[in-house]
C-alpha positions in Angstrom: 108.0 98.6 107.1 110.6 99.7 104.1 107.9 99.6 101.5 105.1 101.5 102.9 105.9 104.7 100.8 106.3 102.5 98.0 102.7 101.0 98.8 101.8 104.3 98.8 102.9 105.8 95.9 102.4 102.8 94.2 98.0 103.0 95.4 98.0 107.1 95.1 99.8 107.8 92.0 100.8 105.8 88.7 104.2 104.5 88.1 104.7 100.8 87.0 106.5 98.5 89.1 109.5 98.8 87.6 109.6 102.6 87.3 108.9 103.0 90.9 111.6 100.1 91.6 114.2 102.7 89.6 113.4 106.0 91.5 116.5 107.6 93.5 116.6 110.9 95.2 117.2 113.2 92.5 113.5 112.1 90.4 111.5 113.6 93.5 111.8 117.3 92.8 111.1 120.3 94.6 108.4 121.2 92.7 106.3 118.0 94.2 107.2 115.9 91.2 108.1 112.8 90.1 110.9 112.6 87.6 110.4 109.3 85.5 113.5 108.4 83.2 113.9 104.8 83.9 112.9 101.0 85.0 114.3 98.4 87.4 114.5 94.8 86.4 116.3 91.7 87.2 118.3 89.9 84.8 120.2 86.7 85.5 120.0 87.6 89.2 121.5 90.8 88.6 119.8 94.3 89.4 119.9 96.8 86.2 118.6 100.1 85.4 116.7 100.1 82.0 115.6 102.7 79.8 111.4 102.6 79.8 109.4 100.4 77.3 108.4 103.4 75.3 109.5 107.3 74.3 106.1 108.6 76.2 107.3 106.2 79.7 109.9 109.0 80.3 107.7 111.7 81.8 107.1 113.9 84.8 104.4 113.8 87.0 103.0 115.9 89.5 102.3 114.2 92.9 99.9 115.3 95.9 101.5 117.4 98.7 100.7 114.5 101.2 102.4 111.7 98.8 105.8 114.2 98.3 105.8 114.5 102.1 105.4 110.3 102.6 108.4 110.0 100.4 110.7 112.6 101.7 110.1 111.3 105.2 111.3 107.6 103.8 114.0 108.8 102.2 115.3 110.9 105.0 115.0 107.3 107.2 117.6 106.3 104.7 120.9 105.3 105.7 123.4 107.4 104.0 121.9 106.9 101.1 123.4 108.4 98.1 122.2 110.7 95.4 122.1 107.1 92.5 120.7 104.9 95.2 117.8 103.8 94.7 115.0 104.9 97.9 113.0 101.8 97.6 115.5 98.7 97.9 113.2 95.9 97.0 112.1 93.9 94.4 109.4 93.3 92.7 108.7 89.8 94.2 108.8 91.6 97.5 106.2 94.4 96.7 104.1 91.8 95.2 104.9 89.7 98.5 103.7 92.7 100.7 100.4 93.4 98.5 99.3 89.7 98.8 100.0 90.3 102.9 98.1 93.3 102.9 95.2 91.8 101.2 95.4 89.2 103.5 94.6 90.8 106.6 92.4 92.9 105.0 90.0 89.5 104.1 89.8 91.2 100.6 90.4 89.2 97.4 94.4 89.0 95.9 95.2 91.5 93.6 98.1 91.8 91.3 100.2 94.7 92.3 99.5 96.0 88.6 95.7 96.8 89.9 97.1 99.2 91.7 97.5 100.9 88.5 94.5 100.3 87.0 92.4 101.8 89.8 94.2 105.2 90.0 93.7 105.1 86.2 89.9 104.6 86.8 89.6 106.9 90.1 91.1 109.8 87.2 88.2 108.5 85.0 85.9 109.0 88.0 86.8 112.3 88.7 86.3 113.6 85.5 89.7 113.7 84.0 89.9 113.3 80.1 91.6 110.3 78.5 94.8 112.8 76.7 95.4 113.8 80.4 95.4 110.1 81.9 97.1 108.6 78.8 99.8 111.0 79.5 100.1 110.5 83.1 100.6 107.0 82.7 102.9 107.2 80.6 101.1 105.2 77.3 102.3 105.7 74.2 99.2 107.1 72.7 95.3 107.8 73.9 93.9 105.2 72.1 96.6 102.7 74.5 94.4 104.1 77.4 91.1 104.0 76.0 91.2 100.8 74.6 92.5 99.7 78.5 90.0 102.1 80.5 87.4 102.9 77.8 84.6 100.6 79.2 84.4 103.0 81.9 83.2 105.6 80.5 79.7 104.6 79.7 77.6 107.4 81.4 80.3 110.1 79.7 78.0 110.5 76.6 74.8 111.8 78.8 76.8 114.2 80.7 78.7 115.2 77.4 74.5 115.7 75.7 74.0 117.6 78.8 76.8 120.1 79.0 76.3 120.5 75.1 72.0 122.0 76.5 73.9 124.0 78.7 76.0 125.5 76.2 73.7 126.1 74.0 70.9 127.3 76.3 68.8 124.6 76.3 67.5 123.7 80.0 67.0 119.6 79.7 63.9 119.4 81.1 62.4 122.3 79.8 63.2 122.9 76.3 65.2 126.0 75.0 66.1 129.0 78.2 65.1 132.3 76.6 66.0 135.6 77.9 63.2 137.7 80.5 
């Protein structure tokens, strides 16, 4: 299957369809980066390369060892593929054509391949990463892009927040202020 490192990418890490669409050999980097500069579209049935939506779109992103590895093995199954080619050769009907598959035969409800997005954005959340960090990774023009997207998420993040604070200032929470032996 041609798309499964774009599945994977795509459900592990955060570019938009069209970002991931635009990637050729030269944005993976040594370094276990992503280099993203630029956006596939179609346009009276012709395949472009656009500059991103926004300033902040053109960023780069460190990827997880295993995800580098999934996409240097796919792009060494390439066919002389050249150093402006892009590695996934698809469109966007076609990944959204594969995600509605995959959902399928998993007997879960359609998603939109955008979700995708949204959940590593809110898997970040969960694990405790702060909004400046996520807004950046996702390539939003500001914070307040991300938290007024993901900001319903973080209900529970003023108790922990109150909590940290006692521990800071040497207050146990259960127990009232630590003093020293």
């Amino acid at each position: 299957m041609q798309s499964y490192g774009a599945k994977s990418i795509y459900g592990s890490d955060i570019p938009r369809e069209g970002e991931l669409l635009a990637l050729i050999p030269e944005d993976i980097l040594p370094s276990m980066q992503l280099n993203i500069c630029k956006t596939f579209a179609v346009v009276d049935v012709e395949q472009v390369t656009l500059t991103p939506k926004t300033n902040r779109s053109k960023r780069i992103v460190t990827i997880p060892e295993f995800l580098y590895n999934e996409i240097e093995e796919h792009i060494s199954k390439l066919y002389e593929i050249k150093k402006n080619d892009r590695i996934f050769m698809f469109t966007k009907s076609s990944l959204i054509g594969e995600i509605k598959t995959l959902a399928a035969k998993a007997g879960v409800k359609q998603i939109r391949v955008h979700d995708l997005r949204h959940s590593h954005a809110s898997m970040l959340i969960n694990m405790g990463f702060d909004i400046l960090e996520i807004s950046r990774r996702l390539g939003h023009e500001s914070a307040k892009t991300t938290m007024d997207t993901y900001g319903h998420l973080y209900p529970d993040k003023d108790v922990k927040l109150a909590s940290r604070l006692n521990e800071a200032f040497g207050n146990d929470v259960n127990n009232g202020p630590v003093t020293s032996p």
